[in-house]
N, C-alpha and C positions, 0 to 999 in steps of 0.2 A: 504494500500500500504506500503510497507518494502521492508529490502534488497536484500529477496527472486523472488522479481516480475522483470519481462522482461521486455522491450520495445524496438521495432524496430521502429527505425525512417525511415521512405521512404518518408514521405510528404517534400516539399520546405520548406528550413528554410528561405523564403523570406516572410514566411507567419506568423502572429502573433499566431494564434492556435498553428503550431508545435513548436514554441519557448515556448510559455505558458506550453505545455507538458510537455517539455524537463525540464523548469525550476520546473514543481509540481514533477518529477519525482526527480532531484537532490537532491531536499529538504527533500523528502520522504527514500533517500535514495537508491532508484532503481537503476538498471542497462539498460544503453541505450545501445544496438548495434545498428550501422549503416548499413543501404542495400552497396550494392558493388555498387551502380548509374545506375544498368542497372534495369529501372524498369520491364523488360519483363524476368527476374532472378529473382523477388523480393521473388518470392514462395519457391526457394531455399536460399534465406536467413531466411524464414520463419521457413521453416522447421530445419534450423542450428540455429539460435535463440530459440524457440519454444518459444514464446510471453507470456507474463501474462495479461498482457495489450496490447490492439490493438486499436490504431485510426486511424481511415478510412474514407472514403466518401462513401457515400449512392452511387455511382455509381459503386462502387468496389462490394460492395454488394448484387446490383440486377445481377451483374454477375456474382456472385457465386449462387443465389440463382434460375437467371434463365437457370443456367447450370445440376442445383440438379434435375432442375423440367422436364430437358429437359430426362436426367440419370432415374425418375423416370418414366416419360409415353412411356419412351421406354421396364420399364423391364414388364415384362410379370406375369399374374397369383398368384402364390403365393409371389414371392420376394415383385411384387407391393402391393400386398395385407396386407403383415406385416409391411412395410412402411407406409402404409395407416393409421394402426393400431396402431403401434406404434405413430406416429406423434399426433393421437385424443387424446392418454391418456400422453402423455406428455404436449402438448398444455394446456388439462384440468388444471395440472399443473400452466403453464406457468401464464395461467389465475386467477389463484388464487395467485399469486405468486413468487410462489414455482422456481426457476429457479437453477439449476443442471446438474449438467454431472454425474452421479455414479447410473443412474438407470440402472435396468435390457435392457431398450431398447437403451442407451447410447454404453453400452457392446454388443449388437448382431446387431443396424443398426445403429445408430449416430457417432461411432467411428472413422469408415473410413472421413467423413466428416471433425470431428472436426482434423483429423491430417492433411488437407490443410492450416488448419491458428497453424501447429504446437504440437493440442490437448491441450495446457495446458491454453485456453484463458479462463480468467476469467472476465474480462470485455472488453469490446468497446467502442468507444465514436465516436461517429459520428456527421461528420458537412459538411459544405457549403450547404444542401438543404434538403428538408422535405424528411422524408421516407415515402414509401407505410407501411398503417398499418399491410397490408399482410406480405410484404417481413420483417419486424420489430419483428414479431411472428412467421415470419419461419427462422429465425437466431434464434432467442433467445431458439427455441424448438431441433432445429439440431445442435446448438452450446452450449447450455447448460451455458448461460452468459448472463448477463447483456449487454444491450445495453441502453447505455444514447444518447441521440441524443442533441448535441447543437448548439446555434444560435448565433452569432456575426460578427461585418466586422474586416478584416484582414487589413483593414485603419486605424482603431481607436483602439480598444481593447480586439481583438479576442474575446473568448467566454464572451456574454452577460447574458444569461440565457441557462440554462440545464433542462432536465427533472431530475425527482427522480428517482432512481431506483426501480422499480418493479413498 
């Protein structure tokens, strides 16, 4: 993290995570922009921002990702079909990994995706509750980013423990 990474604040600063951010961010030397307060706009501060860092909640999440799925079993024949394709040899990836934006299938189906959270995310950090191991593997393979997921109360000391990345 440096002077070059984003962050959009949208979370409650009445909560100890997004203050914790805020403050690893300072320190790091980052740039915070704030959303405009209307969070049903948030996506157009997203997009004016374009994020490096994005913390989020696992609920923001599954409705990006069961919006993807929904976008997916609607298209038809071959579009679904290279999605399909892409998603198996990226994942392979993922799995080993390997976690990127600048392959060949980032550039013909993942792109349009990753420019909802701005295109330039390069990590996530997600809290308040457990992810699905699914939806945690289909961010990380359509968003081409790290996704740390962490666990602490916003009473005591916000983040407790974190995952590793990869």
């Amino acid at each position: 993290m440096g002077p070059s990474d984003r962050y959009l604040s949208y979370l409650p600063l009445a909560h100890m995570f997004e203050r914790c951010c805020q403050a690893i961010i300072i320190v790091n030397g980052a740039r915070i922009g704030f959303f405009r307060g209307d969070i049903r706009k948030v996506g157009d501060d997203v997009a004016l921002l374009k994020p490096t860092l994005f913390v989020t909640v696992p609920r923001l999440l599954n409705r990006i990702y069961d919006k993807i799925v929904v976008e997916v079993e609607k298209a038809k024949g071959l579009k679904k079909a290279i999605f399909n394709y892409a998603f198996k040899k990226k994942k392979s990836d993922v799995d080993k990994g390997i976690v990127k934006k600048t392959t060949l299938w980032d550039k013909l189906v993942f792109q349009k995706m990753q420019a909802r959270l701005g295109g330039e995310v390069r990590m996530m950090l997600v809290s308040s509750a457990p992810m699905s191991k699914d939806v945690l593997a289909f961010i990380r393979v359509c968003f081409g980013c790290w996704v740390i997921e962490a666990y602490g109360q916003t009473e005591s000391t916000a983040a407790i423990t974190c995952t590793i990345a990869g």
